[in-house]
Structures are given as C-alpha cells and as structure tokens.
C-alpha positions in Angstrom: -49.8 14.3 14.4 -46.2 14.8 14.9 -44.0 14.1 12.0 -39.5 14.6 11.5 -38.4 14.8 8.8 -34.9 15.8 7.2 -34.9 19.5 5.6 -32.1 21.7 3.9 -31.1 24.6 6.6 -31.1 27.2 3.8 -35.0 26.4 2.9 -36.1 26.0 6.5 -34.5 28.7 8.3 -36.8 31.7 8.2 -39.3 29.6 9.9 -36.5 28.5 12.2 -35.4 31.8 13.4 -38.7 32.4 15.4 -37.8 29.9 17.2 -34.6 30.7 18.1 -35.6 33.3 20.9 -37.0 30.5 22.9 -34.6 28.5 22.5 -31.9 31.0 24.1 -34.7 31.8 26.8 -34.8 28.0 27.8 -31.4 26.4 27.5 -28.6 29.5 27.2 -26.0 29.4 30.1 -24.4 32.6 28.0 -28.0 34.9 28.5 -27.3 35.1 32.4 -23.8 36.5 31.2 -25.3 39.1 28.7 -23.8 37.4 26.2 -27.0 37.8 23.5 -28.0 35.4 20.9 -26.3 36.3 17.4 -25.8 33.4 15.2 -23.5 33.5 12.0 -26.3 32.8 9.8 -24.1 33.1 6.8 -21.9 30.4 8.1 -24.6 28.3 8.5 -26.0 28.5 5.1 -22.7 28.4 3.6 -21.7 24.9 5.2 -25.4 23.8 4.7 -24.1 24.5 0.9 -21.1 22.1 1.4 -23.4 19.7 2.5 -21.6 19.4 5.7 -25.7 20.5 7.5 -28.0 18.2 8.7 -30.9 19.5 9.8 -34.2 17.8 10.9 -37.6 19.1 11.5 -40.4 18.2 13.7 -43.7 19.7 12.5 -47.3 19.8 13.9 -49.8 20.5 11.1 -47.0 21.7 8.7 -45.5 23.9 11.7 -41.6 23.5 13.2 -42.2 22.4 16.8 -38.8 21.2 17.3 -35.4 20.9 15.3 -32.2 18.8 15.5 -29.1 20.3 13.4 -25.5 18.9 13.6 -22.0 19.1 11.4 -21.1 15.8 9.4 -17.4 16.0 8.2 -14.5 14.0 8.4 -12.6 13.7 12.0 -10.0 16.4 12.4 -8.1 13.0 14.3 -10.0 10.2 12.3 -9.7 11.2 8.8 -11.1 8.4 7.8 -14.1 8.5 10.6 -17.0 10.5 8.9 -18.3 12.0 12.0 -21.6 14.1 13.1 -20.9 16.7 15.8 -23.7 18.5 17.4 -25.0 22.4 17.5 -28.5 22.5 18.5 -31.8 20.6 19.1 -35.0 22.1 20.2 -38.5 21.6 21.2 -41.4 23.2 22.2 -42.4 23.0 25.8 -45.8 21.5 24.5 -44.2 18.5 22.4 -42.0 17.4 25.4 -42.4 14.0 27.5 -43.9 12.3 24.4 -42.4 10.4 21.4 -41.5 13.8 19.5 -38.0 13.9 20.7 -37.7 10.0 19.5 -39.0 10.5 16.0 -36.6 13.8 15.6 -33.4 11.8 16.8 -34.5 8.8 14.6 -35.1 10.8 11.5 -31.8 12.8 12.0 -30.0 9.2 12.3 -31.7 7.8 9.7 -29.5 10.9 7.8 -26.2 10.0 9.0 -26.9 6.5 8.0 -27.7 7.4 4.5 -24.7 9.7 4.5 -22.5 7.1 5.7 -22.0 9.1 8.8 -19.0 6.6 10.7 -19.7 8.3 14.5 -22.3 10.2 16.0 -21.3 12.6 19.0 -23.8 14.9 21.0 -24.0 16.0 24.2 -27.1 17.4 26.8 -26.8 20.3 29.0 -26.2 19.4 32.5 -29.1 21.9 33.3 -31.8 20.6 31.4 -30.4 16.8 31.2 -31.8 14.9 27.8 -29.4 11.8 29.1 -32.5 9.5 29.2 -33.2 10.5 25.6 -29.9 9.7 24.3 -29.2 6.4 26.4 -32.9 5.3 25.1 -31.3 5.7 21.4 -28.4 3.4 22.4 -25.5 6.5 22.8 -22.8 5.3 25.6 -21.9 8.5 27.6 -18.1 8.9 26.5 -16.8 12.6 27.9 -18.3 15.4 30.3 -17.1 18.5 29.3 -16.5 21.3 31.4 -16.3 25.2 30.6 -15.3 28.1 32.5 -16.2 31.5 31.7 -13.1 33.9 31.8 -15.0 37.4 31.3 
C-alpha cells in the first residue's frame, strides 16, 4: 500500500539521494548538455532549517518511491502572498499511472494548507508532461516558460 506523507528534508535525505540518479536519468534536459547532477545539499538543509522546505514522501512498505519538495516563503512581489514555488517531484517508473501521484500532491497541499501557504505555483516539463495531474488537482495553467541554453 502506497502511503504520502509530509517529512523533514534533513531526516529523509539519505534515503533520498539514491534516488536522485534516476531522477536526473529520467527528466534532466541539462544531462544531454553534460551538465552533471550536483545539488547544494547544504542549501537544502539549511532552508529546510528555516522551515522554508516542504518535503513529501511516498513510501511502499516503509520505502521512498516518489517525493514532492517545494520552497514556501513570502512573494518577492506579494509580500503579503505566502507562496510555495516548486524544485522537484519524483516517482518511480513502477508507481506511475495509479493514484500515487494524487496522494503525494494531496499530502504536500494538505502542508501548505496547514502552513497557510496563500498560492501554490508548479510547473511540468514539457517532455514528460504531468499537465493532466495538475489540472485533475484543480491548478489553472498561468505561464509557459521558456529557456535557452547559452553554453
């Protein structure tokens, strides 16, 4: 059985960074550049120390099959608008199509909520498209971003 729930970064993250390497291999535009994966861990655990971390789990007999981690901080326009911006969500090839990708977004809203998180922002990767995902939890698509690499 599938279960989310919401976990502190700093606790979770060794069993996280196995993961990681998949993650890159799946989703990372920036791996066909030779750009390799090299997070700022220490950034990470210091703003999951400000509390400014959300991260939720998805686990499979007590093991992380997926993860959903975003920023919640005040708008750098809205100061007034606490406001969840998104890094990464994950899951494993065998937990896709099902209800595992519900149950993660609804436990990591159910955060913001209790937070008193104002706006929720995210985005999916024109390559791998999770629009039906996000228009099924009731997000309004709002801006398509473009990059450009210059290197």
């Amino acid at each position: 059985m599938l279960t989310a729930q919401i976990e502190q970064l700093t606790d979770v993250l060794p069993e996280l960074k196995p993961l990681l390497p998949w993650h890159y291999e799946d989703l990372s535009l920036h791996r066909a550049r030779g750009v390799p994966l090299q997070p700022q861990f220490g950034t990470y655990l210091d703003r999951d120390a400000q509390g400014m971390v959300v991260c939720a789990t998805l686990r499979q007999n007590g093991l992380i099959v997926g993860y959903k981690i975003g920023f919640v901080a005040l708008g750098l326009h809205y100061e007034t608008c606490l406001t969840a911006s998104p890094d990464i969500f994950f899951i494993a090839h065998e937990h896709r199509g099902g209800t595992g990708a519900l149950k993660l977004f609804r436990c990591f809203e159910g955060e913001l909520r209790r937070r008193g998180v104002s706006l929720w922002m995210d985005g999916s990767k024109n390559h791998k498209s999770t629009e039906r995902l996000f228009l099924a939890l009731g997000f309004q698509p709002t801006e398509t971003v473009f990059s450009k690499w210059l290197v």
